[in-house]
C-alpha positions in Angstrom: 0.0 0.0 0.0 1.7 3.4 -1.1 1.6 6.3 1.7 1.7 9.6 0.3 4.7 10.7 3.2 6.6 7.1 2.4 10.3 7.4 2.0 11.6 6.6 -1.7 14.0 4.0 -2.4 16.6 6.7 -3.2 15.8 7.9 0.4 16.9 4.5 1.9 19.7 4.7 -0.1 21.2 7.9 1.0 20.2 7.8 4.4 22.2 4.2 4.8 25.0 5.7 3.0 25.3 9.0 5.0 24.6 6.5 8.7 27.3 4.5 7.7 30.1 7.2 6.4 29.1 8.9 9.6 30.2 5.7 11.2 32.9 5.1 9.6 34.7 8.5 9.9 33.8 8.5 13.7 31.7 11.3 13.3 30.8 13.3 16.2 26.9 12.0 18.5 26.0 15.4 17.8 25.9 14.9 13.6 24.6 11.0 14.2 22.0 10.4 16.8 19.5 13.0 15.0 19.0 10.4 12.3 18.1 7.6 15.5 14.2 7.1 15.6 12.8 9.0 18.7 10.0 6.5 18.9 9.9 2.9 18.2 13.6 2.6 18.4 15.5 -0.8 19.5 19.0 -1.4 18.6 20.5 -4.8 19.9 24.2 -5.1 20.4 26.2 -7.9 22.2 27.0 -5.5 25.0 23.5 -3.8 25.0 19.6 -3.1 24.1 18.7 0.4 23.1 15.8 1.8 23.4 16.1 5.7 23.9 18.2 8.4 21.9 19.8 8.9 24.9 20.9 5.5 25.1 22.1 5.4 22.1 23.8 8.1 22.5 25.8 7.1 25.5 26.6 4.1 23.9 27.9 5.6 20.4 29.9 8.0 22.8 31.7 4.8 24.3 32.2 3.5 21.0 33.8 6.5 19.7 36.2 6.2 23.2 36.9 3.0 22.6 37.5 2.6 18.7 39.1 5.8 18.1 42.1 4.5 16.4 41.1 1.8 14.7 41.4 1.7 10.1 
């Protein structure tokens, strides 16, 4: 069923490209956690479950602490 508001594929596309360069340059929380979901969110990882923004923004925080020289 189409929804008039729906995101295109070319929206997937470039938001999933822009997350993950983010990522990978080890951008700063303050350019990455306003493209987290503020309602319905839930991101698993080994170490923890995330359900807030500020969750996950403590957690990318950690990551960024503990994976800042890594290639």
């Amino acid at each position: 069923m189409w929804a008039p508001n729906a995101p295109t594929e070319h929206d997937a596309r470039d938001f999933v490209y822009r997350w993950f360069r983010l990522l990978d340059t080890h951008a700063p929380a303050e350019q990455v956690v306003p493209l987290v979901a503020e309602d319905g969110l839930r991101m698993q990882f080994p170490e923890a479950t995330l359900t807030t923004v500020g969750q996950f923004a403590d957690w990318y925080r950690g990551v960024l602490e503990a994976f800042f020289d890594e290639v």
